[in-house]
C-alpha positions as CSV (number, residue, x, y, z in Angstrom):
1,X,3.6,-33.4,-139.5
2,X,2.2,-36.3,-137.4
3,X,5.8,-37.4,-136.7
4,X,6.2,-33.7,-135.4
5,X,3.4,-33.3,-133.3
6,X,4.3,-37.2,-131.6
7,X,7.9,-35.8,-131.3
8,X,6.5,-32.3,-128.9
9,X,3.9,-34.5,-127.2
10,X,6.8,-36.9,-126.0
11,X,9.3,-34.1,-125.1
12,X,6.6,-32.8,-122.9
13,X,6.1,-35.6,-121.5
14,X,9.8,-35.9,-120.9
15,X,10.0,-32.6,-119.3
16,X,7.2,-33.0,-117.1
17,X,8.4,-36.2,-115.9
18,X,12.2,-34.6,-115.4
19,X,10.7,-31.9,-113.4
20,X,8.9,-34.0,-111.2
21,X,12.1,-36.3,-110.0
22,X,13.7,-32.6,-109.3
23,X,11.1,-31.5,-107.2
24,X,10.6,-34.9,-105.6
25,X,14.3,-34.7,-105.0
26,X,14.1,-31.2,-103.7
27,X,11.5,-32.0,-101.0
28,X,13.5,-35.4,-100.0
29,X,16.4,-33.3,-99.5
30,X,14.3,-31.1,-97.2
31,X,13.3,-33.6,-95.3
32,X,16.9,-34.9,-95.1
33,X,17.9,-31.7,-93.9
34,X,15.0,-31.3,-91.5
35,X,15.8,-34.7,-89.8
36,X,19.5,-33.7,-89.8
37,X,18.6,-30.5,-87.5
38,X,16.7,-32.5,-85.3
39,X,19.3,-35.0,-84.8
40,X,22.0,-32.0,-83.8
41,X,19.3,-30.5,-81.7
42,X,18.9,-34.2,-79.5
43,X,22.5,-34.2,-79.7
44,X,23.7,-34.4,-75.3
45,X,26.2,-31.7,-74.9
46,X,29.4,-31.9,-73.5
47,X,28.0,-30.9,-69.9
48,X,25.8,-33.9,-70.0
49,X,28.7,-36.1,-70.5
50,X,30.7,-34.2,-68.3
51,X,27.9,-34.8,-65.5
52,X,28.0,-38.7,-66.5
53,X,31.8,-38.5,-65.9
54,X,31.5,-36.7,-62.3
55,X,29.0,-39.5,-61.5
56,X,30.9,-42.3,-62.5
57,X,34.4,-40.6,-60.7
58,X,32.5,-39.9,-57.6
59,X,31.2,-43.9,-57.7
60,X,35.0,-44.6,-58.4
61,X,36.2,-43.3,-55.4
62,X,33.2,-44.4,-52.9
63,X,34.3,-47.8,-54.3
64,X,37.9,-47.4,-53.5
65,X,37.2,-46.1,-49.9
66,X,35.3,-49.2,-49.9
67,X,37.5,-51.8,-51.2
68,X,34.9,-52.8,-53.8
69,X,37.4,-53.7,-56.3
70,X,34.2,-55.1,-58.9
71,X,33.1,-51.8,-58.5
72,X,35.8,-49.8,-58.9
73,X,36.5,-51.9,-62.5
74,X,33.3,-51.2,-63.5
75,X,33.4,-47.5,-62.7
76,X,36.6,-47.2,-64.7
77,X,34.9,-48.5,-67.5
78,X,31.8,-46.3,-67.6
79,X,34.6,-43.7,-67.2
80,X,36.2,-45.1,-70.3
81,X,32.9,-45.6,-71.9
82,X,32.1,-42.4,-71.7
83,X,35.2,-40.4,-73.1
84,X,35.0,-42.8,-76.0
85,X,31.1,-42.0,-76.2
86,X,32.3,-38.1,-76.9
87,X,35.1,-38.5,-79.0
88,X,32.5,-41.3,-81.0
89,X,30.2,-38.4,-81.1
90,X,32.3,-35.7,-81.5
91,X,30.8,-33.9,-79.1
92,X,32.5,-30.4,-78.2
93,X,31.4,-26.9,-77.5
94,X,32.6,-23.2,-77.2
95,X,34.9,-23.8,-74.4
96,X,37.5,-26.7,-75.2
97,X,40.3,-25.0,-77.0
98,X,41.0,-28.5,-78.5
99,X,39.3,-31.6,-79.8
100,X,38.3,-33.4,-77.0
101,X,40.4,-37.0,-77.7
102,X,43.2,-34.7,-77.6
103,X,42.4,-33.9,-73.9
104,X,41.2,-37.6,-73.5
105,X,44.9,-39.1,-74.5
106,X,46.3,-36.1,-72.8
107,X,44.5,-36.2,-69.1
108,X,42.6,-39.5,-69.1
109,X,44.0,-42.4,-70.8
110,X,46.5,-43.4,-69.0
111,X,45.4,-42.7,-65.5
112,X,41.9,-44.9,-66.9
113,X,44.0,-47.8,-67.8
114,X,46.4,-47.8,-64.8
115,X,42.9,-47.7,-62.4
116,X,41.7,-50.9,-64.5
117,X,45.0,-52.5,-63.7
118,X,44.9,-51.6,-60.6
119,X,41.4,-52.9,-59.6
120,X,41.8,-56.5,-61.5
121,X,44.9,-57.2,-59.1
122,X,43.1,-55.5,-55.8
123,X,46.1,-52.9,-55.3
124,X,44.9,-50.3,-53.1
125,X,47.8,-48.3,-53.2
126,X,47.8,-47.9,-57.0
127,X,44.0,-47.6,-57.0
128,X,44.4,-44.4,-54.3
129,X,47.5,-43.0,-56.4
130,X,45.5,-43.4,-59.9
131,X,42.1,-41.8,-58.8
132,X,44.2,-38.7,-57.7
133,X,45.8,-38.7,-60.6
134,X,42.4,-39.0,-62.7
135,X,41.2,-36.4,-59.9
136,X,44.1,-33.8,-60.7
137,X,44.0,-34.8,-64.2
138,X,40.0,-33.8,-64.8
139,X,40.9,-30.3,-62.9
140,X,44.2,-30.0,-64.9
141,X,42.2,-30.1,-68.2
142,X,39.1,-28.0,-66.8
143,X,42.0,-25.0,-66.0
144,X,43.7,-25.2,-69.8
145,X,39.9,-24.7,-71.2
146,X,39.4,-22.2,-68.8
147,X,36.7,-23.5,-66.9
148,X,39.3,-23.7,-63.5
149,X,36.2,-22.9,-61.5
150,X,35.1,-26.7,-62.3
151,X,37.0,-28.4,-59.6
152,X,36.1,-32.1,-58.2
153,X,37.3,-33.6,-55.4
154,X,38.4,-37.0,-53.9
């Protein structure tokens, strides 16, 4: 009988402690999940990157106007930077029919790498040719995600 009764008393105690790791479990998961929503909430958008991209084409071509070839480096890398920041991210919204590094090897990759080259050896011409190209690019892949209205200039 003793041997009984010491048998229940430790299967409750069992049970009890079993159902505490489940419920401490439960309410860690919550709070995973909680944190997890918060994170996708302070998430930037696309337009936020977008906006960081219009600044840093807009600084590209000031610099080419004027000659400022260190400039113009570094604004094709903040360029760069930031495409790699969104596809890092995978950042995306309702609009892009595709995954963004689809539309970033598509439209920006090239025209990103040929400004770089462009800048370290001071060619003006290729540096004018390129940023049009990035320029009609951008507006290229703003009309296939139906967003045409988004047009920046030189």
């Amino acid at each position: 009988m003793k041997t009984v009764i010491c048998f229940l008393c430790l299967l409750i105690i069992i049970l009890s402690i079993s159902c505490k790791e489940e419920t401490t479990t439960d309410n860690k998961q919550a709070q995973i999940d909680s944190l997890k929503t918060i994170i996708s909430q302070l998430k930037p958008g696309l337009g936020e990157f977008m906006l960081q991209i219009r600044y840093h084409h807009d600084s590209l071509g000031k610099a080419i106007l004027n000659k400022d070839y260190e400039r113009a480096a570094y604004e094709t890398d903040e360029l760069k930077e930031t495409a790699e920041k969104i596809n890092q991210l995978n950042i995306t919204n309702d609009k892009l029919q595709k995954p963004f590094a689809l539309f970033y090897e598509k439209y920006l990759q090239s025209p990103l790498t040929s400004l770089a080259d462009a800048a370290a050896k001071k060619d003006d011409a290729s540096l004018k040719n390129n940023f049009t190209a990035l320029t009609n690019n951008c507006n290229s892949c703003h009309h296939e995600n139906n967003m045409a209205f988004m047009k920046i200039g030189q």
